[in-house]
N, C-alpha and C positions, 0 to 999 in steps of 0.2 A: 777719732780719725788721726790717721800719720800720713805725715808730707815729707815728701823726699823732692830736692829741686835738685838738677843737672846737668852738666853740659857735656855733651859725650864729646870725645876728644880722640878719638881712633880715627885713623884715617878713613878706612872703608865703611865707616859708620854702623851701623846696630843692620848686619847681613845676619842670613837665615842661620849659620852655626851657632852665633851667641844670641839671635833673639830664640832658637830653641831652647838654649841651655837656660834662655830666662822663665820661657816659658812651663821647664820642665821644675825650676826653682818652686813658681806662683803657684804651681798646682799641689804644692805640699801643704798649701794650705788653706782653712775654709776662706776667710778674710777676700772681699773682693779688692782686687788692684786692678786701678784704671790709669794705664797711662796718657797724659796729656801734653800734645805737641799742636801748638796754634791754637786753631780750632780746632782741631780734629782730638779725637780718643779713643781707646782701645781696651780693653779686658788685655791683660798682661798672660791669659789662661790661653790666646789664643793664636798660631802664629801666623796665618795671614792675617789677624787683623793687628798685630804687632809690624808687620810689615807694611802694611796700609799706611803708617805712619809715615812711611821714609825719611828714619832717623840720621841726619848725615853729621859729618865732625861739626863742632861747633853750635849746635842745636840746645835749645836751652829745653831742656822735659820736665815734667811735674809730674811724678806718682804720688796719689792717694789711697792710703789702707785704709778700708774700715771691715769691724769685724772684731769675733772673740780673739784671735789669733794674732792682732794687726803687727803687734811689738816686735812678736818671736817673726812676723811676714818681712816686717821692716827691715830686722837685721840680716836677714837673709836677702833681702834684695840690693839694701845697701854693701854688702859683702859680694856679690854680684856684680855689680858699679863699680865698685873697686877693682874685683879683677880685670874685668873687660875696657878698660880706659875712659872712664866716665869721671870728670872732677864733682864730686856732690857740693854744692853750698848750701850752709850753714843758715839758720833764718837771720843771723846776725849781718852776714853778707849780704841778702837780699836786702834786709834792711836800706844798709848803707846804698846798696845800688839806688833804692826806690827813693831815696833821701838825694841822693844826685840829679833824680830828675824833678824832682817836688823844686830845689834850688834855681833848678833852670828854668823850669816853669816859673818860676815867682819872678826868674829876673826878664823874664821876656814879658810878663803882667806888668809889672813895674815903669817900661820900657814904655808897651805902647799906652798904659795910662797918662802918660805927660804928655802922649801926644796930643790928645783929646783934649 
């Protein structure tokens, strides 16, 4: 399986002309892609329910490829994100992100342990 994480970054957010052309991307390939926004998710093959999403600027997304295809699906999706103003992060950055709140959870454990 391939994970693509990103924040789209367009003002007008992921509208019907580029969630087509994403759609027309997915469909080149067997490999299922589900995009995932909150709770909600989507087949990437479909475009109302890509728009079900309401992708807007600043939205943090998660695609997952699986499949024979997923690599050559992946670079074509992330090649997609890129044109369309979506910043992709790296697992290294999520990383770091999920390490920022791991630290502030610990200090706010910390915190109300003394109280007790």
């Amino acid at each position: 399986m391939e994970k693509i994480n990103f924040i789209f970054t367009d003002e007008a957010g992921l509208h019907a002309r580029p969630a087509g052309s994403l759609v027309k991307t997915a469909l080149e390939f067997e490999s299922s892609i589900i995009i995932k926004k909150d709770e909600k998710c989507a087949s990437a093959k479909g475009l109302f329910a890509i728009m079900g999403l309401s992708i807007k600027k600043g939205d943090n997304v998660k695609i997952e490829i699986e499949g024979e295809d997923e690599k050559q699906a992946k670079e074509a999706v992330e090649g997609f994100l890129k044109e369309n103003s979506a910043e992709i992060q790296t697992n290294e950055e999520l990383l770091e992100e999920n390490a920022v709140d791991i630290q502030i959870n610990e200090g706010f454990l910390e915190e109300n342990s003394a109280e007790t």
